[in-house]
C-alpha positions in Angstrom: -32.6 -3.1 -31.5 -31.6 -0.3 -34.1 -35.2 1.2 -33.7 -35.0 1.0 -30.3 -31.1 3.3 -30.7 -33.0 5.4 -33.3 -35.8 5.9 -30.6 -32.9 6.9 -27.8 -31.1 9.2 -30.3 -33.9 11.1 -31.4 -34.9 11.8 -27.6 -31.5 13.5 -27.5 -29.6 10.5 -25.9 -26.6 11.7 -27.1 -26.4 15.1 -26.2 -24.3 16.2 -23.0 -26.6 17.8 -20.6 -24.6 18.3 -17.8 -23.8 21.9 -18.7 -27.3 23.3 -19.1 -27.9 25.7 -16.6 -31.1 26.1 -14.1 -33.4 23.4 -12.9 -35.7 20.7 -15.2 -38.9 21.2 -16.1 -41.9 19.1 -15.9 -41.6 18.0 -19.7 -37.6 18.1 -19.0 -37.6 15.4 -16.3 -40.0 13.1 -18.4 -37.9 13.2 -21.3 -35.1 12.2 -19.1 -37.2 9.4 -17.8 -38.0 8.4 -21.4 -34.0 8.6 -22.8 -32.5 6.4 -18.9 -35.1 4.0 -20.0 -34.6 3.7 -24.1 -30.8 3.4 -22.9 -31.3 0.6 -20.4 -33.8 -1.1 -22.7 -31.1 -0.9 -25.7 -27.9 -1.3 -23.5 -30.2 -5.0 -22.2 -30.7 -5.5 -26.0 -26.8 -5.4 -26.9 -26.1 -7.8 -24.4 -25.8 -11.9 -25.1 -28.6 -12.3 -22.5 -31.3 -11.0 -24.5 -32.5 -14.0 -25.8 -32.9 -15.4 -22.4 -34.9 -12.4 -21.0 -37.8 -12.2 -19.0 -39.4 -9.6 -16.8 -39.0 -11.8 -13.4 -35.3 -11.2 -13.7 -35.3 -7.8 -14.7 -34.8 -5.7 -11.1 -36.4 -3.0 -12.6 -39.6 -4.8 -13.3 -39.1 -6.2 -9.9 -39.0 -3.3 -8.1 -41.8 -1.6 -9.4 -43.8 -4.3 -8.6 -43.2 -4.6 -5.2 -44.1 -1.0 -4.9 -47.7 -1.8 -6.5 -48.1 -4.6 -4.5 -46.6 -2.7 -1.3 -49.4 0.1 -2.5 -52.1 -2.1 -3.0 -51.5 -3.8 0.6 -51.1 -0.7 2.3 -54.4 1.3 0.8 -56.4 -2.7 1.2 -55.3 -2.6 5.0 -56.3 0.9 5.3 -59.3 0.2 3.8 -60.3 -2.0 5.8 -58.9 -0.9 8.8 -55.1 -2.4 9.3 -55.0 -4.2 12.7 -53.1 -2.2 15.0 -51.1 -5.7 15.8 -49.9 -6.3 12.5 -46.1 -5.4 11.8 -44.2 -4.0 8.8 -41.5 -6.4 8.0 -39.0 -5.8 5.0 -38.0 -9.9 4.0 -34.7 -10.0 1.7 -33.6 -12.5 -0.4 -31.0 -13.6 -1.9 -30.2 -15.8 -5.3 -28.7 -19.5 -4.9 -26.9 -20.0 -8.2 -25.5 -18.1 -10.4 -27.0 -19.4 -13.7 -29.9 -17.4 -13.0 -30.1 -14.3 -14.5 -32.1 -12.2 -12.5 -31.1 -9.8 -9.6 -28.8 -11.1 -6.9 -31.1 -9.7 -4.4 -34.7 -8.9 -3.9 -36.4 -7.1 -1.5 -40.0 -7.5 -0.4 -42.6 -5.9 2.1 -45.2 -7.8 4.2 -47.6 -7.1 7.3 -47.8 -9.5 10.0 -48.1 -10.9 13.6 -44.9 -12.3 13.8 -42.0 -13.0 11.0 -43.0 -16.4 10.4 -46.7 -14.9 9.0 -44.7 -11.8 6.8 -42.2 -14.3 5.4 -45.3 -16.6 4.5 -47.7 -14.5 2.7 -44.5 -13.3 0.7 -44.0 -17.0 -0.1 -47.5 -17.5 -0.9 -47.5 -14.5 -3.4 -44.8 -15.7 -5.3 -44.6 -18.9 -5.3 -46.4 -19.5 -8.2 -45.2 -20.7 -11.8 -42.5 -18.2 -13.2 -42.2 -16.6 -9.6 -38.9 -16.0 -7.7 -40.1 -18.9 -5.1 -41.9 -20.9 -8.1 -38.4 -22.6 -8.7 -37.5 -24.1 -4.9 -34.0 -23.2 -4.5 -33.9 -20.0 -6.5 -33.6 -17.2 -3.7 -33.7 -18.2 -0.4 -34.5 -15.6 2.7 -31.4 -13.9 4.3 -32.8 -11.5 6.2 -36.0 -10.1 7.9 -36.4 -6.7 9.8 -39.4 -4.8 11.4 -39.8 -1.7 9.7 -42.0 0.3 12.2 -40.4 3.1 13.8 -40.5 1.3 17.5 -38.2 -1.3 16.2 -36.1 0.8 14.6 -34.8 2.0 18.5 -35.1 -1.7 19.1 -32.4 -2.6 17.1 -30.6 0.3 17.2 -30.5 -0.6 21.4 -29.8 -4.3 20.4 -26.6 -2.9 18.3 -25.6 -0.8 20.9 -25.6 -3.4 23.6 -23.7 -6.1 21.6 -21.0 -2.8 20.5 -20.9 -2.8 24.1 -20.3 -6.8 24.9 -17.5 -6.4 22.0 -16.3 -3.6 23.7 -16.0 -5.2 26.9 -14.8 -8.4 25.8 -11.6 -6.8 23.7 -10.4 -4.6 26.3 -10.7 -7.5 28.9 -8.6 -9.8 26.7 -6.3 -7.5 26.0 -5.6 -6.2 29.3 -5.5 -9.3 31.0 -1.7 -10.1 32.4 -0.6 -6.9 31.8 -3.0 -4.7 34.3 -1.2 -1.9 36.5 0.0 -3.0 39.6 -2.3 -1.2 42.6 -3.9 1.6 40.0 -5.2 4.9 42.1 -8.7 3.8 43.1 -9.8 7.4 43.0 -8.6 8.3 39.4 -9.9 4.5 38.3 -13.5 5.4 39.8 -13.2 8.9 37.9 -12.3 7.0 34.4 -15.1 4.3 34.9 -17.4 7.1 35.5 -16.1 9.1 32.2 -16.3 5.8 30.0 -19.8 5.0 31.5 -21.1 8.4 30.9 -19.6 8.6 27.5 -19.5 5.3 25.9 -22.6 3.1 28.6 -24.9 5.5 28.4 -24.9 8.0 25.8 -27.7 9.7 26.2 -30.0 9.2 29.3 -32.6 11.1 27.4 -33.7 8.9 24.7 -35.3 5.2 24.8 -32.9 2.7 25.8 -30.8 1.1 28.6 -30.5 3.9 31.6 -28.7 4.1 34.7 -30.5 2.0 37.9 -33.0 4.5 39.9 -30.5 5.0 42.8 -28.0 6.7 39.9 -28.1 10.4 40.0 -29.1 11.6 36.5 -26.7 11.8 33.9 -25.3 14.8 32.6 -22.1 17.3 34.2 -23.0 19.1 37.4 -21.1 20.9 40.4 -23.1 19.9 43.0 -23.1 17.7 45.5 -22.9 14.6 46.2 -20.7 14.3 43.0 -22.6 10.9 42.5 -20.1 9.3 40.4 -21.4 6.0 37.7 -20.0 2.9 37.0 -20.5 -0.2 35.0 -18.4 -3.4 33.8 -17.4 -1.9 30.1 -16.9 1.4 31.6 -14.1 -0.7 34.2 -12.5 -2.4 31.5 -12.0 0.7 29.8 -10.8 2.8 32.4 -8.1 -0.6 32.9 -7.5 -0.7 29.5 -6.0 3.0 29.4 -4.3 2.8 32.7 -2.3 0.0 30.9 -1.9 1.4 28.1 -0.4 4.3 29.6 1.7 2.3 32.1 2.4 0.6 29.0 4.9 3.2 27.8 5.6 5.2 31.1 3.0 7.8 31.0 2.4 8.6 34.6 -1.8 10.0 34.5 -2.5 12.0 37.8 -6.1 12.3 39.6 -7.6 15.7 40.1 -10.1 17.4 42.3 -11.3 20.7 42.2 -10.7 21.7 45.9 -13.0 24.6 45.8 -16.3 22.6 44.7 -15.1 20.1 47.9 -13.1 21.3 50.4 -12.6 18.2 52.3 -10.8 16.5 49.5 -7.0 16.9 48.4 -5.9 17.1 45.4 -3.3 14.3 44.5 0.0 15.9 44.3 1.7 12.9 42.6 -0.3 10.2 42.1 0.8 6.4 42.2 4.2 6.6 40.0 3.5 4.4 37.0 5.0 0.6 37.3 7.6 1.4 34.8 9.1 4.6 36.6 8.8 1.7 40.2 11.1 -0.3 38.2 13.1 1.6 35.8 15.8 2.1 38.2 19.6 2.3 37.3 20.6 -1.3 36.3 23.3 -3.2 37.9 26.9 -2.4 36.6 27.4 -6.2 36.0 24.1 -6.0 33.9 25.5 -2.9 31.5 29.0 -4.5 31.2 27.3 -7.7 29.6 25.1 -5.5 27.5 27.6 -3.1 26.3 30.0 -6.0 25.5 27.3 -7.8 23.4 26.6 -4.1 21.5 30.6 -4.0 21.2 31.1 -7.3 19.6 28.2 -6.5 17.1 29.0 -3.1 16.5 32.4 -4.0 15.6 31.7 -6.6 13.0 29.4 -4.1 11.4 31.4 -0.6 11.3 35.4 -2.5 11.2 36.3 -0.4 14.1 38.2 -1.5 17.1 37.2 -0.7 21.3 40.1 1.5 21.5 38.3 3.5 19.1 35.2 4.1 21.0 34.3 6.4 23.7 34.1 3.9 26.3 32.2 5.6 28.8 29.6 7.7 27.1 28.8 4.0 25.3 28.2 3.0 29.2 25.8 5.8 30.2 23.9 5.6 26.4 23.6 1.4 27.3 22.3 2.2 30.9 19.5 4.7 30.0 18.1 1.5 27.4 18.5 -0.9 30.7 16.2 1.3 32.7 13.3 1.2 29.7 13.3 -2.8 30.8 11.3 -4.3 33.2 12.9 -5.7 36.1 11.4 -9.3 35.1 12.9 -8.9 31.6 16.6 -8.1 32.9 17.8 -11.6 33.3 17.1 -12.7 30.0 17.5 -9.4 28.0 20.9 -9.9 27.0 19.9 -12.9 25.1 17.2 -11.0 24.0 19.2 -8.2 22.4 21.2 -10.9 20.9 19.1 -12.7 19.2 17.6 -9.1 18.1 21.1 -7.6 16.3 21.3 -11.1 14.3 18.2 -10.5 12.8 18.6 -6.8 12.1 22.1 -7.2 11.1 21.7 -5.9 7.2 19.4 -2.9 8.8 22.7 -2.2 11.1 25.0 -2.5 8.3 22.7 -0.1 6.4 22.6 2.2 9.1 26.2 2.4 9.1 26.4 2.9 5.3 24.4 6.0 5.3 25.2 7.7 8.2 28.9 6.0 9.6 32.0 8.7 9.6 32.8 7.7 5.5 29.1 8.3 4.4 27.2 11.1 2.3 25.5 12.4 5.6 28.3 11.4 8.0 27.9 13.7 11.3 24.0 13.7 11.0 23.5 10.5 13.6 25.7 11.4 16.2 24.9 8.5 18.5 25.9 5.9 15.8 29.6 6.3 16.9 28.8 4.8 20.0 28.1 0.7 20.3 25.6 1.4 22.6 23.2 3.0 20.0 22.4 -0.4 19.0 20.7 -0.7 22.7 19.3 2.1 21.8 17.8 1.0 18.4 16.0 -2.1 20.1 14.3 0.0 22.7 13.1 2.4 20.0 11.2 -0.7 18.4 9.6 -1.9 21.8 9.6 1.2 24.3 9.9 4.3 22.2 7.7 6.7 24.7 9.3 5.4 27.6 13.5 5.7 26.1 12.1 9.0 24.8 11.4 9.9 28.7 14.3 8.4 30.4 16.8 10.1 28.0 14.8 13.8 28.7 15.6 13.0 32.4 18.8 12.5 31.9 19.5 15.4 30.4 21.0 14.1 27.2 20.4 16.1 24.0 16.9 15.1 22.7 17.3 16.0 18.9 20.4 13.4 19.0 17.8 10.6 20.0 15.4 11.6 17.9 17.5 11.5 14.9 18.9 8.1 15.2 15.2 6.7 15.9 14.1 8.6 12.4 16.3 6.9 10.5 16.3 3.4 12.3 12.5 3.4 12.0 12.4 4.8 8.8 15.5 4.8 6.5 16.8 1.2 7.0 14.2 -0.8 6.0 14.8 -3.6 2.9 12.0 -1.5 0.5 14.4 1.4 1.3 16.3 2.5 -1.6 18.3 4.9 -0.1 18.3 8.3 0.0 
């Protein structure tokens, strides 16, 4: 071992060659060669499992080998003229146990008909005494792949097709109860076709999956007969943002460009999204219950009394957060919201801390002297997009809303340590 260190030293193993300008040499690159190898050779040497080593389980060894024998195989085939039906297979395998020493995994290279022939003439080669198979149980095949460049597009197809069946099955699931009531048939058709194009069929021009014969050709055009494509993951996905959008009151319009087709109109408004249907003003009976359950809360958090509050503008704040609830959510939402202020109730109380009139930053949350903000602050944590849009129409002040959902979201939490 000490030789072997003396060996490393004097090929300059411990000088820093980072810094030296300009590229290696011939002799350069072999002497680096020579010091990587009297390092690895010592570092193996230090270790406790040097007593125990053996070229079989040094990847090194192992690797160089299979590139003879990979080299040997290839020129013997060529030699004698490689059958134009035998395939290149790459076989890995992997170790059982770890009491054996030697790599975790090995790779190996093989020509034949089929994978059962590659994987046995690998077996055959090294199954004899001392070889990774020689010991049944050792390593054990995890994987085998063709390695000719045909395959390669084979697989790369296969993975595309089961992204695809992922693809499809996710946004299926997921959409499923919760699909837009009567969505705009032409601006659905137009998204399947975009998905389709973009996600289905990538690329028309390579080998693969293409579009049936009686599909126009892939690719943008202004011409007619604006042939438009469609397919099941390209449906799903098209459903899947329609949803989404409806999901927080984003109303998404069809287009047409009226001078490549002047027969068609363009859609002036579209299908109003389900939530803008049903987002209508809520019954006064509805908002009184609500507004009493925010009172009753709000006042065993701040220690303030009704006569305190502004009644009225607590009404209005409590309707806008009614109309970001569906209409088959209303009859149970005031149990909802209960349920929801006991179990923020220290979150409140912090809230109310920070920003109430006897705070450091009192006046910076304007809306938390109203009981309705706490409406408000369970509609930010469901239907923040759609409260966001509801309060715009109404004309209220937008940085006021904005504010108080900054510091709900983000300055009341129980890892908060204040400000």
């Amino acid at each position: 071992m000490e030789q072997i260190h003396e060996l490393w030293v004097a090929e300059g193993g411990l000088e820093n060659r980072e810094e030296q300008p300009g590229p290696l040499g011939a002799e350069d690159r072999l002497a680096a060669v020579r010091r990587n190898e009297l390092k690895r050779i010592w570092t193996l040497m230090t270790e406790d499992g040097w007593e125990t080593y053996s070229p079989e389980s040094d990847p090194e060894v192992h690797r160089w080998r299979e590139a003879q024998r990979e080299r040997q195989e290839r020129e013997s085939g060529e030699a004698a003229g490689l059958d134009p039906e035998l395939i290149r297979y790459r076989i890995v395998a992997q170790r059982t146990g770890p009491e054996h020493r030697g790599a975790s995994m090995l790779t190996h290279y093989a020509y034949g008909r089929s994978v059962e022939e590659a994987v046995a003439k690998v077996r055959k080669a090294l199954e004899k005494a001392g070889g990774v198979y020689g010991d049944q149980g050792l390593y054990r095949v995890v994987e085998v792949v063709e390695e000719s460049p045909d395959s390669k597009l084979r697989q790369r197809e296969e993975a595309r097709r089961r992204y695809l069946t992922i693809i499809l099955e996710n946004a299926t699931a997921t959409v499923r109860g919760r699909e837009p009531d009567s969505p705009d048939a032409d601006l659905l058709s137009r998204l399947d076709d975009f998905f389709t194009r973009a996600v289905v069929f990538p690329d028309p021009h390579t080998p693969g999956v293409h579009p049936r014969p009686h599909q126009a050709t892939f690719g943008w055009t202004s011409e007619q007969p604006y042939i438009e494509h469609a397919s099941d993951p390209g449906r799903a996905l098209a459903l899947f943002l329609l949803a989404y959008l409806d999901h927080y009151g984003l109303n998404l319009q069809a287009a047409v460009r009226t001078g490549d087709r002047p027969d068609a109109q363009p859609v002036s408004g579209g299908r109003p999204p389900a939530r803008e249907a049903e987002g209508g003003e809520a019954p006064a009976e509805l908002v009184e219950r609500v507004l009493d359950i925010c009172g009753q809360h709000y006042a065993a958090v701040t220690g303030t009394s009704p006569g305190q509050w502004d009644q009225e503008s607590a009404r209005e704040v409590v309707g806008i957060a009614l109309r970001t609830v569906r209409m088959a959510e209303r009859d149970t939402y005031p149990q909802t919201l209960e349920t929801y202020l006991h179990e923020h109730r220290a979150r409140l109380e912090r809230l109310w801390q920070r920003y109430g009139p006897d705070s450091t930053f009192a006046g910076e949350v304007v809306l938390i002297d109203l009981p309705g903000c706490y409406a408000l602050c369970q509609r930010i944590d469901n239907t923040p997009l759609w409260l966001k849009g509801i309060w715009s129409q109404e004309g209220w002040e937008e940085t006021a809303l904005e504010r108080l959902q900054h510091n709900w979201l983000y300055d009341t939490s129980d890892k908060d340590g204040g400000r």
